[in-house]
MIKE-424047 format. One record per residue (C-alpha): residue in three letters; x, y, z. Coordinates in steps of 0.1 Angstrom, whole numbers, plus 5000, padded with zeros to 4 digits. Example, Ala and Ser with C-alpha at 12.3 -4.5 7.8 and 13.67 -1.06 7.14 Angstrom:
! MIKE-424047
ala512349555078;ser513749895071;
! end
This chain:
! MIKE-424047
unk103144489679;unk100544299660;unk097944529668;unk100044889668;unk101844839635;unk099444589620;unk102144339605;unk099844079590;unk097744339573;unk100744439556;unk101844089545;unk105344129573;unk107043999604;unk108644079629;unk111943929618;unk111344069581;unk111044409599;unk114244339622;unk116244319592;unk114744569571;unk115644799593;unk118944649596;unk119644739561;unk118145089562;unk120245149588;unk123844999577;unk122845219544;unk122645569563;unk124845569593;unk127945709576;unk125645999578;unk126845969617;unk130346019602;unk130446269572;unk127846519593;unk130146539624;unk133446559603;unk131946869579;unk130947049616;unk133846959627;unk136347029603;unk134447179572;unk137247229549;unk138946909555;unk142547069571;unk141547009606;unk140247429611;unk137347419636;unk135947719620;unk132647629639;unk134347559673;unk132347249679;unk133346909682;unk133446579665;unk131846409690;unk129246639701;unk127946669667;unk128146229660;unk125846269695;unk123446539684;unk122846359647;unk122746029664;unk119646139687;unk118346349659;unk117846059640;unk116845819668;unk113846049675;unk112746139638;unk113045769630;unk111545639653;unk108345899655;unk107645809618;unk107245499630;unk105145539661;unk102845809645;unk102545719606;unk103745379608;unk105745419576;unk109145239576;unk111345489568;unk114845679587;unk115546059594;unk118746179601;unk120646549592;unk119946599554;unk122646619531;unk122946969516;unk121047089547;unk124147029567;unk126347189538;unk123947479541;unk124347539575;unk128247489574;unk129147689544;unk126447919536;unk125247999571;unk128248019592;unk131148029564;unk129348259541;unk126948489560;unk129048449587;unk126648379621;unk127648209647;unk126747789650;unk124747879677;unk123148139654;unk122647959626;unk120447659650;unk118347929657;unk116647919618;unk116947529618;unk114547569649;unk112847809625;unk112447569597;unk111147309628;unk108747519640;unk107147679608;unk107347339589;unk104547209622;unk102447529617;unk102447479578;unk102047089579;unk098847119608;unk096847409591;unk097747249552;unk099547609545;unk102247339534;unk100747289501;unk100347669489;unk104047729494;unk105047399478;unk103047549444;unk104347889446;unk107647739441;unk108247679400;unk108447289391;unk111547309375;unk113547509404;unk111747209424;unk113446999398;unk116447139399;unk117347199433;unk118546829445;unk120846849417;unk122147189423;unk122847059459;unk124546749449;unk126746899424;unk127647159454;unk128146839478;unk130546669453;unk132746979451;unk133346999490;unk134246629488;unk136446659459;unk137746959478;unk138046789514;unk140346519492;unk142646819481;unk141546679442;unk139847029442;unk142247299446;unk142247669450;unk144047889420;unk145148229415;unk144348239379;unk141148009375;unk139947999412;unk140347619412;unk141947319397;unk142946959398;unk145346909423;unk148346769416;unk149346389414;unk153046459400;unk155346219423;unk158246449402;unk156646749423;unk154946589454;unk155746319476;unk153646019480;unk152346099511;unk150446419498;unk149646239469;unk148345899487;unk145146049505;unk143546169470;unk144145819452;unk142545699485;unk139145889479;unk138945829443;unk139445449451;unk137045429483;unk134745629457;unk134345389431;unk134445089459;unk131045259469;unk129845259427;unk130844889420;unk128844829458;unk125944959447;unk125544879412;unk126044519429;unk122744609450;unk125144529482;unk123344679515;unk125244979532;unk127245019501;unk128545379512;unk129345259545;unk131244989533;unk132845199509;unk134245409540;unk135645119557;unk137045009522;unk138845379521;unk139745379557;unk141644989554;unk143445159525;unk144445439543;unk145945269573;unk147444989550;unk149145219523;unk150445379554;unk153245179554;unk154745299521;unk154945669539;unk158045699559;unk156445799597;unk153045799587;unk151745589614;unk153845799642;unk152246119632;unk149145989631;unk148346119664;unk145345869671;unk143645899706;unk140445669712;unk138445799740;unk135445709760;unk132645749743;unk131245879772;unk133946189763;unk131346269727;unk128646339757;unk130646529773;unk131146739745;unk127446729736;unk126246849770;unk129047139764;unk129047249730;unk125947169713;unk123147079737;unk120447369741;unk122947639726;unk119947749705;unk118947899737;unk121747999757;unk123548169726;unk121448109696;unk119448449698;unk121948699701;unk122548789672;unk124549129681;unk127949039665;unk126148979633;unk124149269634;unk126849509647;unk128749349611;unk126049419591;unk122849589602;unk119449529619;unk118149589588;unk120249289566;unk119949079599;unk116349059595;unk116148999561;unk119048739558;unk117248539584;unk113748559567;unk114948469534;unk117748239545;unk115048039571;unk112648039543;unk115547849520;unk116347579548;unk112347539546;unk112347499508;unk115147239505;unk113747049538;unk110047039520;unk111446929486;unk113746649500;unk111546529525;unk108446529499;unk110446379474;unk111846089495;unk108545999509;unk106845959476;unk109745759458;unk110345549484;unk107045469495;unk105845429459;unk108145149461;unk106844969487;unk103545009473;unk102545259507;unk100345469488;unk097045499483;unk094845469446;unk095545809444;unk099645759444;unk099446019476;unk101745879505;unk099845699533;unk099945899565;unk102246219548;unk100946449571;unk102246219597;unk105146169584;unk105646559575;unk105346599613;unk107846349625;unk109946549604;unk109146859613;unk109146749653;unk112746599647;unk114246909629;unk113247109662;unk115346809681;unk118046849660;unk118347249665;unk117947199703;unk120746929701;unk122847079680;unk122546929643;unk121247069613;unk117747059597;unk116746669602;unk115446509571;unk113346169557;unk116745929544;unk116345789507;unk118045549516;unk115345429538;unk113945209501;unk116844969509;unk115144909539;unk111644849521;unk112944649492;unk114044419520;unk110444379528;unk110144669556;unk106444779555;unk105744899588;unk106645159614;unk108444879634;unk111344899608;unk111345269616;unk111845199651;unk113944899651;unk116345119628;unk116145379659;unk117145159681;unk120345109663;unk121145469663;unk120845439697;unk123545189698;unk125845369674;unk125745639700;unk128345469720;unk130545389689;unk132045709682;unk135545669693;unk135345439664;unk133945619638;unk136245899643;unk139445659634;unk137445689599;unk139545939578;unk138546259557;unk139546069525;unk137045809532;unk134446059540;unk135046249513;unk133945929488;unk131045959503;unk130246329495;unk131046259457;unk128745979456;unk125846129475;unk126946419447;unk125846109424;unk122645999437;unk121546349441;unk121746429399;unk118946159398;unk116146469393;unk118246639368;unk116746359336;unk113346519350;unk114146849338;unk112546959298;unk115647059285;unk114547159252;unk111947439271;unk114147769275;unk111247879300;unk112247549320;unk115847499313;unk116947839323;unk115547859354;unk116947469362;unk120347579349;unk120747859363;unk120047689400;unk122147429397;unk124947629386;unk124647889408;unk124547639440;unk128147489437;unk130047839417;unk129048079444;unk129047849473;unk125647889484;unk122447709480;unk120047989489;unk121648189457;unk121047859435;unk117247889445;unk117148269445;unk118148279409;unk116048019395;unk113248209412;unk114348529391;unk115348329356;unk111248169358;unk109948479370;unk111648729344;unk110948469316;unk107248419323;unk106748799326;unk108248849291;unk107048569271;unk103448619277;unk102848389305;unk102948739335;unk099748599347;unk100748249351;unk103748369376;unk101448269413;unk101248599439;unk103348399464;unk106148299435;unk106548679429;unk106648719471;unk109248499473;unk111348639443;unk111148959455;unk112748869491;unk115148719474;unk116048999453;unk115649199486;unk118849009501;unk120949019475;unk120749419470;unk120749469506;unk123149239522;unk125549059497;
! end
């Protein structure tokens, strides 16, 4: 280990880099959780709209991150976790298969896209020319676009969200005159596991989120008892966990292949013609976000640890690019959405983690959680819930980034963080910060300083929206 990961070199140990990745990891597993509950049961009300399982997602996220985290480091021995994105899963739920309406086995088919380009573009450096064609402030703007969009499906999961006739949504109600306690009970739940996770983590406690959840779920069970035959309808079932692979070798495994690429219900729907260019423009969005986030994460949580070089550039990125880029393709033949580098992998490193044998030691544990999901289902969509709002929080982080005085920058940033959460889709976030820059720069004197691939990409955009929305 000595040799491989070169611990002394990097002022560590083995035991600092045990529980490094201990913390890393106690920090991100609720991902485990809140990725196989919005597959599961996207809209919080126990439809399947996906017709895949609980378990067989909790399986294909587990391995997902297992193998990107434990690539990362074995080939750029950087100590840092993968895992399905946040956003990228609410992307392939509610814009891919809720939205466009394709199948889940059609919508793997353009994570394994995203996989497969995002190896071509990181090997030949073609990474680079797409990451400039894309404006800085959409760049900017996107993670906050996505978080706000997060935060409203967990404040809509809780039922605090509501739809309405007149307005299209609302606060729902916490009149006890109107509604019993038992309907009323779950919301206070998420609100309270919410700021359990806020008060955690201004307190710098490790696995803050998690914790949180378990906060929310002991509140669920316990204020239970103030609900007249709550506890016999709860309808609780612990299986085998050998059940979740069951499931996995069923629902998820390889469907890529077996049903991924028929796409003829969708394109009897809609078209050959809107087939094509929803998947170009809607693969090429799952690329974007998956760039951003993972470029993003690497440099401020490397810059941290002090892993970069004089230059400020991320040691090993390419490497680390790849891991990602190899573990999205897992994911899609597994059954999980694009697979992503974990911010909160700088827990992990301001514990002292320096070295790829965090990254792997923090596998490991996914491993382990593999056979725990009997118990992570007891966790409720309340508690999960917190969670979205809060990773809704952390993602706002890039919005103090943003010129707001510019109109040439603050329109184009406005206009794709709005758009992400009011139309329900991230893609149209992106697609009309693309057209706000473009339109600007073409009319204010700056035509020239609008790139050749920046109009491209605008125009494919535009492309979709006139031909299949």
């Amino acid at each position: 280990m000595e040799k491989f990961f070169k611990l002394k070199e990097n002022g560590t140990t083995v035991r600092t880099e045990f529980f490094a990745a201990l913390t890393t990891f106690f920090a991100m597993v609720y991902i485990l959780i809140v990725n196989a509950n919005m597959f599961a049961n996207p809209f919080g009300d126990g439809t399947n709209v996906l017709g895949v399982s609980y378990g067989a997602i909790y399986i294909a996220t587990a391995i997902s991150a297992v193998v990107g985290t434990i690539l990362v480091g074995l080939l750029a021995n950087l100590p840092l976790a993968m895992a399905s994105g946040m956003g990228l899963n609410a992307f392939f739920v509610y814009t891919m298969c809720v939205g466009f309406g394709f199948s889940y086995a059609n919508a793997l088919v353009l994570v394994l896209i995203d996989g497969i380009v995002f190896i071509i573009l990181t090997i030949t450096g073609l990474r680079q020319m797409i990451l400039h064609a894309i404006p800085k402030t959409v760049r900017k703007a996107i993670p906050a676009g996505i978080g706000l969009f997060i935060a409203f499906l967990g404040l809509q999961n809780a039922g605090i969200v509501i739809a309405d006739s007149s307005t299209g949504v609302t606060l729902g109600s916490f009149n006890l005159l109107n509604l019993t306690w038992g309907d009323i009970m779950p919301m206070v739940v998420t609100l309270l596991a919410f700021f359990a996770i806020a008060i955690l983590a201004k307190k710098n406690v490790r696995g803050s989120v998690f914790i949180g959840m378990l906060i929310g779920m002991a509140l669920y069970y316990l204020l239970g008892v103030t609900i007249p035959g709550f506890y016999e309808n709860l309808n609780i079932s612990v299986s085998s966990p050998f059940a979740a692979f069951s499931d996995f070798g069923t629902q998820a495994f390889a469907k890529v292949f077996t049903e991924g690429f028929d796409f003829s219900a969708y394109s009897a729907a809609h078209g050959s013609a809107n087939l094509i260019l929803v998947i170009v423009t809607s693969s090429l969005a799952f690329m974007l976000v998956d760039m951003f986030d993972t470029l993003g994460t690497l440099h401020g949580a490397c810059s941290r640890g002090g892993l970069v070089d004089e230059n400020g550039e991320v040691l090993n990125l390419n490497k680390a690019m790849l891991s990602d880029a190899i573990a999205t393709t897992t994911g899609a033949i597994c059954g999980t959405s694009t697979v992503t580098t974990f911010v909160e992998s700088t827990s992990g490193i301001a514990e002292g983690g320096r070295t790829g044998l965090t990254s792997v030691f923090a596998g490991l544990f996914f491993l382990i959680a593999m056979f725990l999901s009997p118990i992570a289902q007891l966790i409720p969509g309340c508690a999960t819930a917190a969670a979205l709002i809060y990773v809704g929080v952390l993602m706002m982080q890039s919005i103090g980034e943003i010129e707001w005085g510019k109109l040439d920058v603050a329109v184009p940033a406005f206009m794709t963080i709005a758009f992400m959460p009011f139309t329900y889709n991230i893609s149209y976030g992106i697609a009309f910060g693309m057209f706000g820059f473009v339109a600007i720069s073409a009319f204010t004197g700056k035509f020239k300083d609008v790139k050749i691939a920046t109009w491209i990409i605008a125009i494919l955009f535009i492309l979709m929206l006139l031909l299949t929305h």
